[in-house]
N, C-alpha and C positions, 0 to 999 in steps of 0.2 A: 066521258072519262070519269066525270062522279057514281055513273052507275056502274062502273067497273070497280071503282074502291068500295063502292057502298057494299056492293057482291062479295067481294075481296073480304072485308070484315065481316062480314057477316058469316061469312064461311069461317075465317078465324075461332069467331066467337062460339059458333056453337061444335065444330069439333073440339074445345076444349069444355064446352060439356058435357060432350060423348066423352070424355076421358076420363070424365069427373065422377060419370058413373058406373065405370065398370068395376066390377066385383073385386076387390082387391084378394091377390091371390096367396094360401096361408099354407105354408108349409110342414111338411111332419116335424115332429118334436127330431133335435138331435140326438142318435142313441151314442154316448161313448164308448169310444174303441178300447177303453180301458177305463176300469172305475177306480173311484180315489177312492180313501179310507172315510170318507164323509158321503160318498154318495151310492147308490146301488141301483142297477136295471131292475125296475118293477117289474120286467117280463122274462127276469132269470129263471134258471138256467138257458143263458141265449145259444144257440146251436150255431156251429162256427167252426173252423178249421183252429185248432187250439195248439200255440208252440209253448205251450210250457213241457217242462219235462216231468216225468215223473215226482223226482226227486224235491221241484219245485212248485208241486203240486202239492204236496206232503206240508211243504214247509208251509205254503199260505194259508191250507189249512189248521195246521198245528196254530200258527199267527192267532188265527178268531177263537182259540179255545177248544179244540177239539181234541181230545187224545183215543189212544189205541186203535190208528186206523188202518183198518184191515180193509182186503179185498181192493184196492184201489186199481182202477182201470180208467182207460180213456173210451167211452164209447166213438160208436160210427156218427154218434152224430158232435162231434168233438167237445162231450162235456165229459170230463174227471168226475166217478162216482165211487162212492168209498161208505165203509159200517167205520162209525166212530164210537166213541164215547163225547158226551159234555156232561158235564157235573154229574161223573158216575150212570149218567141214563144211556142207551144205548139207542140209536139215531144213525140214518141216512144223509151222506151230506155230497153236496155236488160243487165243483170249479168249474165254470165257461171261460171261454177263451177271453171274455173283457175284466176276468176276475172275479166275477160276484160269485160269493160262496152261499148256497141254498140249504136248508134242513127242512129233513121230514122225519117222521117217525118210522120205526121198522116194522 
């Protein structure tokens, strides 16, 4: 009977070593489904089925400073792309579906 507990524990003991050393498993970074005014996807313009509307597409842009934005469309890969203006320079600017507004030059 003692070599049955002796066994017993002993198997205890070292499957919680085996546990102790397995690889702890690490997860992708969260991406939000929408961004707040403090934070932005580093991998914007993120491609996405986008429900904004036009008209709401317009406005969040107008929001960060953008004027005279012409050509505005939603492409097929659902990012809002538009010719703007900021401080008079004439610039590309883009909405994704989680919000973040992207600039480039034209």
């Amino acid at each position: 009977m003692r070599l049955f507990a002796f066994a017993l524990g002993a198997l205890a003991i070292a499957g919680a070593a085996v546990a102790q050393q397995q690889p702890s498993q690490q997860t992708a970074p969260i991406k939000p489904s929408v961004t707040t005014p403090d934070s932005t996807n580093p991998m914007a313009p993120v491609k996405g089925k986008n429900s904004f509307t036009e008209s709401q597409a317009r406005d969040r842009i107008e929001q960060k400073g953008f004027a005279d934005i012409t050509n505005l469309k939603l492409g097929e890969d659902g990012v809002w792309r538009a010719s703007a203006q900021k401080n008079g320079v004439p610039i590309s600017v883009a909405l994704d579906y989680q919000g973040n507004i992207t600039e480039g030059a034209l």
